[in-house]
PyMOL Python script that loads the backbone (N, CA, C, O; Angstrom):
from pymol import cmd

cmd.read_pdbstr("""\
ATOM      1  N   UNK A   1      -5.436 -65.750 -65.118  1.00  0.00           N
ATOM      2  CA  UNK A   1      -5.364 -64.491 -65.888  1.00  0.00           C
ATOM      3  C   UNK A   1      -4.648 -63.407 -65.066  1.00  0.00           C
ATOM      4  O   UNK A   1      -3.992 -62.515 -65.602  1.00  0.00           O
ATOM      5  N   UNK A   2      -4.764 -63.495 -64.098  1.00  0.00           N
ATOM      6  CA  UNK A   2      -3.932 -62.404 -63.071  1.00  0.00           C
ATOM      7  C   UNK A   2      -2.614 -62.759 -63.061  1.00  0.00           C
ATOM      8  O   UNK A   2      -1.808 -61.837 -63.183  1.00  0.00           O
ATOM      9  N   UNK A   3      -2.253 -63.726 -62.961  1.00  0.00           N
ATOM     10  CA  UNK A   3      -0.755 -63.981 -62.807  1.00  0.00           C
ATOM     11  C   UNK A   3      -0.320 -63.754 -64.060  1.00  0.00           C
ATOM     12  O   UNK A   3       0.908 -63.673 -64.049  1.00  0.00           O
ATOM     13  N   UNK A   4      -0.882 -63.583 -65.385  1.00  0.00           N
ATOM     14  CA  UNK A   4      -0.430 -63.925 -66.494  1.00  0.00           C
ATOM     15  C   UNK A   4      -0.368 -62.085 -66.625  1.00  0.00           C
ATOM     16  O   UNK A   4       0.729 -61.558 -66.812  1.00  0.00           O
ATOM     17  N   UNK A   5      -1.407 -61.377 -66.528  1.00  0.00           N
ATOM     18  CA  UNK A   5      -1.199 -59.705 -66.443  1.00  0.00           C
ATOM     19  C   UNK A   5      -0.198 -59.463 -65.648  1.00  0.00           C
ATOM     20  O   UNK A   5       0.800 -58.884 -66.076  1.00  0.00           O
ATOM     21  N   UNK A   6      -0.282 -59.791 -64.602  1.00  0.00           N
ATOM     22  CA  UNK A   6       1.095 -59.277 -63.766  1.00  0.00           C
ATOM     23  C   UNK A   6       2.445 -59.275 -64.381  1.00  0.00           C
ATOM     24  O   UNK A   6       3.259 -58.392 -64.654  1.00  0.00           O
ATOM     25  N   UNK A   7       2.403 -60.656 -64.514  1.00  0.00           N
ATOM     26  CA  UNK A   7       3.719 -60.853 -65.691  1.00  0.00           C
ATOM     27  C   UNK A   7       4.342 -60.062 -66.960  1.00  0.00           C
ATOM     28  O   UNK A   7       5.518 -59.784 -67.192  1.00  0.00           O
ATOM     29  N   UNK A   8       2.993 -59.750 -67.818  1.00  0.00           N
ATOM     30  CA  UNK A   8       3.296 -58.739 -68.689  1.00  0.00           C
ATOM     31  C   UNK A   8       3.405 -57.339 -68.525  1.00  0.00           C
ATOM     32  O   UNK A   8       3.945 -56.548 -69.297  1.00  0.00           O
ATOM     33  N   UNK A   9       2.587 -56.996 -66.957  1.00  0.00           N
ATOM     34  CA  UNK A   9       2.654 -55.368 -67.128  1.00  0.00           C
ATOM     35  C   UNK A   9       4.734 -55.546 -66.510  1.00  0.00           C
ATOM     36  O   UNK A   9       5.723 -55.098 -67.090  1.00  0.00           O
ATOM     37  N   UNK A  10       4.676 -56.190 -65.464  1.00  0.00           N
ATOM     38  CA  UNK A  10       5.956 -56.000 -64.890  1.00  0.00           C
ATOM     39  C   UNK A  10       7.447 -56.072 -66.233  1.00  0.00           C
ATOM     40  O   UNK A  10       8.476 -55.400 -66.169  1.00  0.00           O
ATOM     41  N   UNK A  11       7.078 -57.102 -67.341  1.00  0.00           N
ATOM     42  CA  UNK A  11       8.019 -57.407 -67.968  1.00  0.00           C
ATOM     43  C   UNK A  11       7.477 -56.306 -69.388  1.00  0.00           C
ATOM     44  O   UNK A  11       6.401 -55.751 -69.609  1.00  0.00           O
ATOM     45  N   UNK A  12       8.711 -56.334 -70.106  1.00  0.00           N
ATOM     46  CA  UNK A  12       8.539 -55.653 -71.069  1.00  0.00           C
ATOM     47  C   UNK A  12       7.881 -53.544 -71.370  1.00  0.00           C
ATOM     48  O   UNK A  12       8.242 -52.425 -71.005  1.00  0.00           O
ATOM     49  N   UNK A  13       6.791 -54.161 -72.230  1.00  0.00           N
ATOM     50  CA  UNK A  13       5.773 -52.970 -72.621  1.00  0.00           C
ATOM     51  C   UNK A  13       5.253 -51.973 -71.341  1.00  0.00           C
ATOM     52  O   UNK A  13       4.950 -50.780 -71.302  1.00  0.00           O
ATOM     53  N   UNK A  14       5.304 -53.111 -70.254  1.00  0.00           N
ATOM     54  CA  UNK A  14       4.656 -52.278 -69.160  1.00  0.00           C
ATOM     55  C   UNK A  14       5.703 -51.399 -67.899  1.00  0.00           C
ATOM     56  O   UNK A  14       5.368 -50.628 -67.000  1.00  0.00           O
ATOM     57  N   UNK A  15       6.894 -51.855 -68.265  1.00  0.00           N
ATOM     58  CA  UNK A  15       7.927 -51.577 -67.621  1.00  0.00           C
ATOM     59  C   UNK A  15       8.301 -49.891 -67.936  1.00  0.00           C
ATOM     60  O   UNK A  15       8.529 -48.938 -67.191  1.00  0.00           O
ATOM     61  N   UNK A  16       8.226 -50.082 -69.672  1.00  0.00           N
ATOM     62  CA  UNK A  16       8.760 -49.318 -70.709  1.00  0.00           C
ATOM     63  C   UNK A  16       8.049 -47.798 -70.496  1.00  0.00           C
ATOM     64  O   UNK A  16       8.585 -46.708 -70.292  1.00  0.00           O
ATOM     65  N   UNK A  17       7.013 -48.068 -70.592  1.00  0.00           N
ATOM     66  CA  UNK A  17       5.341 -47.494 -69.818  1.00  0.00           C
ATOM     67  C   UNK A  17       5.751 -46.189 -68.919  1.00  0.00           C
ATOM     68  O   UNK A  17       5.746 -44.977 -69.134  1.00  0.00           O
ATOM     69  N   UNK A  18       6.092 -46.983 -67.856  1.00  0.00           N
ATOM     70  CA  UNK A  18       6.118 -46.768 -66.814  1.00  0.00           C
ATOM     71  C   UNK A  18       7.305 -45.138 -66.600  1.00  0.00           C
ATOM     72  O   UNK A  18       7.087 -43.998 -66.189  1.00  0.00           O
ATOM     73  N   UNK A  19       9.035 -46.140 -67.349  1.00  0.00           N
ATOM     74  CA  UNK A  19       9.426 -45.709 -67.414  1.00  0.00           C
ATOM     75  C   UNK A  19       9.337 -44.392 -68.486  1.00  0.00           C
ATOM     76  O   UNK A  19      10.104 -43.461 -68.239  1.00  0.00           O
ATOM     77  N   UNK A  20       8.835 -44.322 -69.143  1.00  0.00           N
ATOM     78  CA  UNK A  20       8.686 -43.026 -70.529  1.00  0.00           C
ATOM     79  C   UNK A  20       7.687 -42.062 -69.130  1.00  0.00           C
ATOM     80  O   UNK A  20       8.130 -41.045 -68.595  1.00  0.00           O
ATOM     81  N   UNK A  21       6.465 -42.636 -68.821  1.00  0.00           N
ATOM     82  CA  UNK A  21       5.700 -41.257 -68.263  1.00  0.00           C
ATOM     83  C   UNK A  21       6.395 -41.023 -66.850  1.00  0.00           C
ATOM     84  O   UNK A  21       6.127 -39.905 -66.409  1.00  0.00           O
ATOM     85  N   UNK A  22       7.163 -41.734 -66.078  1.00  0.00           N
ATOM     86  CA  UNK A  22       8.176 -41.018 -64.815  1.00  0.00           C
ATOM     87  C   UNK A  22       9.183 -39.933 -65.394  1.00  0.00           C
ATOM     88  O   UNK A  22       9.446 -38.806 -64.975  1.00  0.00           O
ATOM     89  N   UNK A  23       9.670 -40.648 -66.512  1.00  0.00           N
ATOM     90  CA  UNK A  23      11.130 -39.728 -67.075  1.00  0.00           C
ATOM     91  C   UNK A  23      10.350 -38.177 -67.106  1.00  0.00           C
ATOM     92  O   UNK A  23      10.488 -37.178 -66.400  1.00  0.00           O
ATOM     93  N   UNK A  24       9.271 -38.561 -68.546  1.00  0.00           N
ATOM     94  CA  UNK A  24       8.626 -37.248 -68.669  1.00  0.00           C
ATOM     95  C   UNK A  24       8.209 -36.387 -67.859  1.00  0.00           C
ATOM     96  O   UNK A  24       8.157 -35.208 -68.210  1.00  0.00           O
ATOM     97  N   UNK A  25       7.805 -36.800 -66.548  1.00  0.00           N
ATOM     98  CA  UNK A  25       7.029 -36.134 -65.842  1.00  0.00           C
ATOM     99  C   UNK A  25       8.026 -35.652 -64.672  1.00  0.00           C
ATOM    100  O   UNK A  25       7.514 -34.687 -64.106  1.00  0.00           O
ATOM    101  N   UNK A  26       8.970 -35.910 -64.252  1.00  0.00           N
ATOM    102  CA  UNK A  26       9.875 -35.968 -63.226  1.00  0.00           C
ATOM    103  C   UNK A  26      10.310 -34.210 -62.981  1.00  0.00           C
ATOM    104  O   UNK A  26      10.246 -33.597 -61.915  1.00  0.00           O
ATOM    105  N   UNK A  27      10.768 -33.660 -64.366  1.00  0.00           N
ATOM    106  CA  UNK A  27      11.175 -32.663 -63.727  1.00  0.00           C
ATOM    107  C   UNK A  27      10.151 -31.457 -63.610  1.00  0.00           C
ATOM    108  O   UNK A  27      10.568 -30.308 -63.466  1.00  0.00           O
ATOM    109  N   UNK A  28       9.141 -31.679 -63.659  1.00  0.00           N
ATOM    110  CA  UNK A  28       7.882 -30.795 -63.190  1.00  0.00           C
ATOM    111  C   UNK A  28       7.090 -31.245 -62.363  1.00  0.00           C
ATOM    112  O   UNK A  28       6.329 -30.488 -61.759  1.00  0.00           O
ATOM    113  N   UNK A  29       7.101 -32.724 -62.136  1.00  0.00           N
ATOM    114  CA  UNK A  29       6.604 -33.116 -60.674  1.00  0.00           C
ATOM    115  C   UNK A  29       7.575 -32.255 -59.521  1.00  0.00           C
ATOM    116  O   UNK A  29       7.407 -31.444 -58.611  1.00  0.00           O
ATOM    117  N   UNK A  30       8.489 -32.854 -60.067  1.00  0.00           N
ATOM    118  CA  UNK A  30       9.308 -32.185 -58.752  1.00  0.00           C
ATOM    119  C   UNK A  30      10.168 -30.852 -58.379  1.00  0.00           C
ATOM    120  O   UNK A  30      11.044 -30.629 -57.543  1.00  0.00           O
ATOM    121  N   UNK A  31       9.653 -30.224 -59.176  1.00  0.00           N
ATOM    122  CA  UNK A  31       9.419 -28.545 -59.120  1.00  0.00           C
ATOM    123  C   UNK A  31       8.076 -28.253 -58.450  1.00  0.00           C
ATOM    124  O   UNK A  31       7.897 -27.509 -57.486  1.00  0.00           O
ATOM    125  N   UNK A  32       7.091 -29.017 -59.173  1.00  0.00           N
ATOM    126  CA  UNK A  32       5.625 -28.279 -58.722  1.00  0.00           C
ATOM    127  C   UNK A  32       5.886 -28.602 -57.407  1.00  0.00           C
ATOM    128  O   UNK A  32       6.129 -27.696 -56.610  1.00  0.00           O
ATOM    129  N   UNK A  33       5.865 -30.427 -56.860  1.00  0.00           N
ATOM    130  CA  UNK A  33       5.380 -30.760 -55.484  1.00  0.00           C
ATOM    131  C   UNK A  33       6.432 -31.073 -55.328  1.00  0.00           C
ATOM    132  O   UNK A  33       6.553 -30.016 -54.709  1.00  0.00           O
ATOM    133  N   UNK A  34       7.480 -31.547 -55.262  1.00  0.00           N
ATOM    134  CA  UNK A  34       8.776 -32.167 -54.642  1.00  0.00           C
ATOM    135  C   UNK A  34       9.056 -33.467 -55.007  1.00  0.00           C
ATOM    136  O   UNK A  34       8.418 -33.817 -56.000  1.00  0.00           O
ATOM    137  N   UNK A  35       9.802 -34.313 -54.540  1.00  0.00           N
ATOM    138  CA  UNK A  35      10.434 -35.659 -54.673  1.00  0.00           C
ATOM    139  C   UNK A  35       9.366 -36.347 -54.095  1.00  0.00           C
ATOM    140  O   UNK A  35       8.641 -36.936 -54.897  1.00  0.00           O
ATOM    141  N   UNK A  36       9.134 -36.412 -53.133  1.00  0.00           N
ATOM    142  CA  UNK A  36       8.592 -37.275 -52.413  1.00  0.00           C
ATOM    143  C   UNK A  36       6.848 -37.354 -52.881  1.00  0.00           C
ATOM    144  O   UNK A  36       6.101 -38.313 -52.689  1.00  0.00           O
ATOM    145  N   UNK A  37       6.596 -36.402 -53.358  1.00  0.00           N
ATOM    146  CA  UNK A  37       5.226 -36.616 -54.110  1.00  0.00           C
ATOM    147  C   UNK A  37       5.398 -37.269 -55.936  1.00  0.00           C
ATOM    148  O   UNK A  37       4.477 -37.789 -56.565  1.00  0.00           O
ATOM    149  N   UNK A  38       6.408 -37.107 -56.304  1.00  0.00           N
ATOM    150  CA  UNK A  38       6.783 -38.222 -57.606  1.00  0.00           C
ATOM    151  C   UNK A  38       6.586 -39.008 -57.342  1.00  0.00           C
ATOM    152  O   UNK A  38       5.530 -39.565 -57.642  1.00  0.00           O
ATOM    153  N   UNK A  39       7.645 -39.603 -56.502  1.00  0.00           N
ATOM    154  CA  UNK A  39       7.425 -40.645 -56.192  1.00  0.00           C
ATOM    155  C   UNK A  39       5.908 -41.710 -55.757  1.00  0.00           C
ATOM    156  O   UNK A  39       5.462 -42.811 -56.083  1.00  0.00           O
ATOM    157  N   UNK A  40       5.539 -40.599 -54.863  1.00  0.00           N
ATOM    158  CA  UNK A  40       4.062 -41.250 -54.529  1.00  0.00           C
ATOM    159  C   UNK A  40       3.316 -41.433 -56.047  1.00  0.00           C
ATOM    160  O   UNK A  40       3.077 -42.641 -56.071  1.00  0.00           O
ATOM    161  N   UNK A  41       2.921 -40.967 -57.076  1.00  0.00           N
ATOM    162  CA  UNK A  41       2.315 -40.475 -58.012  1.00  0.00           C
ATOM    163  C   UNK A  41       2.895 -41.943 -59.125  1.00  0.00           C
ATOM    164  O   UNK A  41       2.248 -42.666 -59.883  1.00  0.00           O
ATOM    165  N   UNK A  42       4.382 -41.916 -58.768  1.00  0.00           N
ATOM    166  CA  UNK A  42       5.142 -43.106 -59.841  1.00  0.00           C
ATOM    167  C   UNK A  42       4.694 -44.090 -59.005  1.00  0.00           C
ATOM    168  O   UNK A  42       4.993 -45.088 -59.661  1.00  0.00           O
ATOM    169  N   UNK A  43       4.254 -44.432 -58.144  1.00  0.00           N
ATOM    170  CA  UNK A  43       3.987 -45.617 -57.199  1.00  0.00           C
ATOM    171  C   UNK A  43       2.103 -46.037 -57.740  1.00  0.00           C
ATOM    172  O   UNK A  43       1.626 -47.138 -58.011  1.00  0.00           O
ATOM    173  N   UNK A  44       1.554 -44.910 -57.731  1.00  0.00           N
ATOM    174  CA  UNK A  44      -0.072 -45.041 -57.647  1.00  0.00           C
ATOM    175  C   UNK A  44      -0.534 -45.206 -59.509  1.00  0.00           C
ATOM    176  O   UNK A  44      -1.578 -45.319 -60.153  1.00  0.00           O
ATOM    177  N   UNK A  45       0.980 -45.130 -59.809  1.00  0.00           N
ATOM    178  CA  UNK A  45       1.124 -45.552 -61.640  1.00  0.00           C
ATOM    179  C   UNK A  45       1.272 -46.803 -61.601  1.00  0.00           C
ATOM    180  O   UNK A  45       0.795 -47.401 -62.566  1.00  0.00           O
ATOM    181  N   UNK A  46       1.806 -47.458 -60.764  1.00  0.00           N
ATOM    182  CA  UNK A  46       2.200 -48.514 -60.652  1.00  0.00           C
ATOM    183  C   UNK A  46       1.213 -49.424 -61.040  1.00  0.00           C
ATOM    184  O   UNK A  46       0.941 -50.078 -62.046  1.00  0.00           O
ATOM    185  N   UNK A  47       0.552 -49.175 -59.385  1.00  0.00           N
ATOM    186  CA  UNK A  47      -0.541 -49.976 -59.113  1.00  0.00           C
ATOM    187  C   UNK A  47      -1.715 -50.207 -59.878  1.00  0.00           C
ATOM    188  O   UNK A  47      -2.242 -51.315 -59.982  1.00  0.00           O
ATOM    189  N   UNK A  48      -2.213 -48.949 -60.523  1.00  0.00           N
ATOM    190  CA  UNK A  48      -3.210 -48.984 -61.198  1.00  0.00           C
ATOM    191  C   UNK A  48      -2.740 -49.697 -62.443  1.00  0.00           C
ATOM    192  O   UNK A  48      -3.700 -50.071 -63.117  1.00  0.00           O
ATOM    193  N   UNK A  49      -1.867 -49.925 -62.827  1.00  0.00           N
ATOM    194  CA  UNK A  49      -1.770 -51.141 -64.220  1.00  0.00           C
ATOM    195  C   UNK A  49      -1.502 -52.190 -63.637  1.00  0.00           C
ATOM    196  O   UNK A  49      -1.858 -53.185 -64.268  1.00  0.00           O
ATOM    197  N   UNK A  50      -0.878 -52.437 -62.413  1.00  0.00           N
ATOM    198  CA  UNK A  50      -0.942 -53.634 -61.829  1.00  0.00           C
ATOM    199  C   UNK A  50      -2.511 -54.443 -61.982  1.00  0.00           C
ATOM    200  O   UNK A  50      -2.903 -55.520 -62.430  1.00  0.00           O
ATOM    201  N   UNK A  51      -3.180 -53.136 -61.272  1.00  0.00           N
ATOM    202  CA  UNK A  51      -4.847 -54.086 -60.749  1.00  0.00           C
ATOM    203  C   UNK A  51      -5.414 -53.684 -62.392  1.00  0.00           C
ATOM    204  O   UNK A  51      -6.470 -54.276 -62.613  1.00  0.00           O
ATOM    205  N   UNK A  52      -4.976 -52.869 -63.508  1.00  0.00           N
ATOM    206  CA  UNK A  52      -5.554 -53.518 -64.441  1.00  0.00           C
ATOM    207  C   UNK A  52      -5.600 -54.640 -65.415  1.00  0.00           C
ATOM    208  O   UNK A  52      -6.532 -55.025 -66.121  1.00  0.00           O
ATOM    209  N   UNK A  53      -4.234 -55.129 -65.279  1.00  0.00           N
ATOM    210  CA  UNK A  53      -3.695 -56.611 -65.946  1.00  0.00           C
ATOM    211  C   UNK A  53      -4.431 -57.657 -65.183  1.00  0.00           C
ATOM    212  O   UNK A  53      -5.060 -58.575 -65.709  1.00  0.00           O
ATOM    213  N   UNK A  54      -4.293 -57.430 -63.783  1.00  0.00           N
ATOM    214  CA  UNK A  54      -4.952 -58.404 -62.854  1.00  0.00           C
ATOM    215  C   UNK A  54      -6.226 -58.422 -63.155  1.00  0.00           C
ATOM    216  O   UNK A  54      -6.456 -59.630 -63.225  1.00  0.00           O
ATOM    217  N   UNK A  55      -7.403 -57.761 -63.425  1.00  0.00           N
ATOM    218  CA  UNK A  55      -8.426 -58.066 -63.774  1.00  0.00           C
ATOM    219  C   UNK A  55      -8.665 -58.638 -65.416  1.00  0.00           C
ATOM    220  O   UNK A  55      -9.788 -58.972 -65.796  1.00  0.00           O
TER     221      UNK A  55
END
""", "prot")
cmd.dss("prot")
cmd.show_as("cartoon", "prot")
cmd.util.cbc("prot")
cmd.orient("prot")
């Protein structure tokens, strides 16, 4: 079941995801805190649908 979540968040719907709330959020992340905290923030987006497919 984990390998099979992984698969779907990475491909498709979860990609899509990902990309819609970075776009949205990008140019007021990085006004409020800067680049380098987007980034952290698009990273800790990541993960957390990672480890929720995985479970």
């Amino acid at each position: 079941i984990g390998g099979h979540g992984d698969q779907s968040i990475l491909s498709g719907r979860g990609v899509r995801l990902i990309a819609q709330r970075l776009t949205a959020g990008s140019v007021s992340d990085r006004l409020s805190q800067g680049q380098h905290s987007f980034f952290d923030s698009g990273r800790r987006e990541i993960r957390a649908l990672q480890q929720k497919g995985a479970s």
